[in-house]
N, C-alpha and C positions, 0 to 999 in steps of 0.2 A: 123962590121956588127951586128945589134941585130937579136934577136931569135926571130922566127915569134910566134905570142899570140895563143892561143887555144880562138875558137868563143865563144863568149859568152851560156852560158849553161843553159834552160830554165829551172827555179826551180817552178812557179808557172804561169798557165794557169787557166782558167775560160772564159765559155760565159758572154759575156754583153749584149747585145743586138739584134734584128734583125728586116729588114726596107725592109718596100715592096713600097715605095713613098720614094721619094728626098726630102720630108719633117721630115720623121721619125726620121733618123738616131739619136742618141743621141749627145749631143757638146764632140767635142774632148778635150782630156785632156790628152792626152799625144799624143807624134808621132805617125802616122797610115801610115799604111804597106798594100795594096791594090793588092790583087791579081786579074787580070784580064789576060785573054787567053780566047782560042777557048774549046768548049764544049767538056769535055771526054778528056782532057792533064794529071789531075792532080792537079788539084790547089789545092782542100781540101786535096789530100793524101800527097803532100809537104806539107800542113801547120802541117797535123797530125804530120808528121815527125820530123818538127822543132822543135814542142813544145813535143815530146816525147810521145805524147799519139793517142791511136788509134783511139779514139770514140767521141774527141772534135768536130771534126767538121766533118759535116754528108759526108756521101761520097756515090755512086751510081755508079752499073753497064750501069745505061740509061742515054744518055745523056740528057743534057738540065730538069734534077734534082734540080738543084739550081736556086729556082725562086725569092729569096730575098738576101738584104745585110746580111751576117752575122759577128759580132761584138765580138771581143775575145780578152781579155785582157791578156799582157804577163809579166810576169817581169822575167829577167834574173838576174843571181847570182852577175855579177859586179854590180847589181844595176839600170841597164838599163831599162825603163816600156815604152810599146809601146802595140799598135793596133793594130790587123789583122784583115783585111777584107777579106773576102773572098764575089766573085763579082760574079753574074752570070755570063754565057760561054756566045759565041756568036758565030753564025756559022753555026750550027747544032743542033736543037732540036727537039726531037721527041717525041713530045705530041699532041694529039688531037685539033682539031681549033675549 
C-alpha cells in the first residue's frame, strides 16, 4: 500500500483580475477553480485558507458583499498553477433595491 501524499502547498498567490459582466472576465490560461454557494457559507474565507493568506480575497460580515467575479492566480510548490474564482452568493442578500 503506498503512503498518502501531503496536498499540495500554496507558495505563491496574487489577484488577477475582477468581472462585473460575462464579458469581462480575462482568457483562462490555466485551470479555474470556481467557488459558488449560498451567501454568508464562506467561500472567500476557504479560499483565504487555501492559499494561506488572510486578506487576498475580500471577506464581509454582510451578506450578499461580493457583487463581482474575482480572479486569483495560484501556483503550488509541485508546480501546479490554477485559478480561483471566487462567485457571488446566491440566496440572501441584504442590500438596498
Amino acid at each position: 500500500m503506498s503512503e498518502p501524499t501531503e496536498p499540495a502547498r500554496i507558495v505563491e498567490s496574487e489577484f488577477k483580475a475582477a468581472a462585473t459582466a460575462l464579458d469581462q472576465p480575462p482568457p483562462p490560461v490555466a485551470a479555474e477553480v470556481a467557488f459558488a454557494g449560498r451567501s454568508n457559507v464562506g467561500k472567500s474565507s476557504l479560499m483565504n485558507a487555501l492559499v494561506g493568506r488572510r486578506g487576498l480575497v475580500r471577506t464581509s460580515s454582510t451578506p450578499g458583499c461580493t457583487r463581482q467575479l474575482g480572479f486569483f492566480h495560484v501556483r503550488a510548490a509541485d508546480g501546479l498553477v490554477a485559478d480561483l474564482v471566487d462567485l457571488p452568493g446566491y440566496g440572501y442578500a441584504k442590500r438596498s433595491k
